[in-house]
N, C-alpha and C positions, 0 to 999 in steps of 0.2 A: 590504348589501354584504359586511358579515364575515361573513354564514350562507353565503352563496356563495361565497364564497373558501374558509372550512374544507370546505363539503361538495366542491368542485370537489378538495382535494386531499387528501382522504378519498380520492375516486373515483381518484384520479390511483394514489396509493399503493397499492392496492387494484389494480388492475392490471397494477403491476408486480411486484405478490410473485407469487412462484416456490412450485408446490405441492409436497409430498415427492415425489412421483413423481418431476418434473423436476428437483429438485436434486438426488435420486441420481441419473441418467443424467449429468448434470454432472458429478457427482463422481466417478464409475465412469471418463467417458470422460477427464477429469484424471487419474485414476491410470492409465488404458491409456497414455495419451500417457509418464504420468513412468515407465513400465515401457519402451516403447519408443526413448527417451531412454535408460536403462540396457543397452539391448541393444546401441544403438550403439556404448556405452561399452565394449561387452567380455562384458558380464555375459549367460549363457545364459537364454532365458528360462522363468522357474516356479522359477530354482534360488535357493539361500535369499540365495547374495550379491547377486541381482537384487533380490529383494524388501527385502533391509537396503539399497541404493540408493536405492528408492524412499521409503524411510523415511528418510533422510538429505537426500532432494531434498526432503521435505514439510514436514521439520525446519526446512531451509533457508528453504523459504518464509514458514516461520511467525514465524520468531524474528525478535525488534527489530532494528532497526540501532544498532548501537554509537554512543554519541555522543562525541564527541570536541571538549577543550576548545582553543580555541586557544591557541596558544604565547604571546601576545603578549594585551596588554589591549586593549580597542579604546579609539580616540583621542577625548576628549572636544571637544566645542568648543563654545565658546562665541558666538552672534553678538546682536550690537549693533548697531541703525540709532540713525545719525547725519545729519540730517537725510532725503536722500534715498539715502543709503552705506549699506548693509551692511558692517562692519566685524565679524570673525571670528577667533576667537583659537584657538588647539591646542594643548592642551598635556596 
């Protein structure tokens, strides 16, 4: 049963990868699109502010999201059954 299962997602994985060919055309037609994005924006297109747009929109995409701590601690509690009570403390 586990020779089957690892070889079934062997197979599985193995199908779904993407050859060079295809992920350049991916990727080519992602940056056609974030160039036609820029055009709408204003920017003419081939000229160099176009192209530092699309380098700013790939930037975008790429960079982490900022994590941000909350203002406030989060609220502890405690709970306790008492025979058939949940009884629950915060503090």
């Amino acid at each position: 049963m586990r020779y089957f299962i690892l070889v079934s997602s062997i197979v599985l994985l193995a199908g779904c990868a993407l050859s060079p060919a295809q992920r350049e055309a991916r990727e080519a037609a992602h940056l056609q699109e974030l160039a036609r994005v820029c055009e709408k924006i204003g920017f003419a297109p081939g000229s160099e502010q176009n192209k530092e747009c699309v380098v700013k929109l790939l930037a975008a995409e790429i960079a982490q999201p900022t994590i941000v701590d909350a203002p406030y601690r989060p609220i502890q509690t405690i709970c306790n059954t008492v025979g058939k009570r949940v009884i629950c403390h915060s503090f």
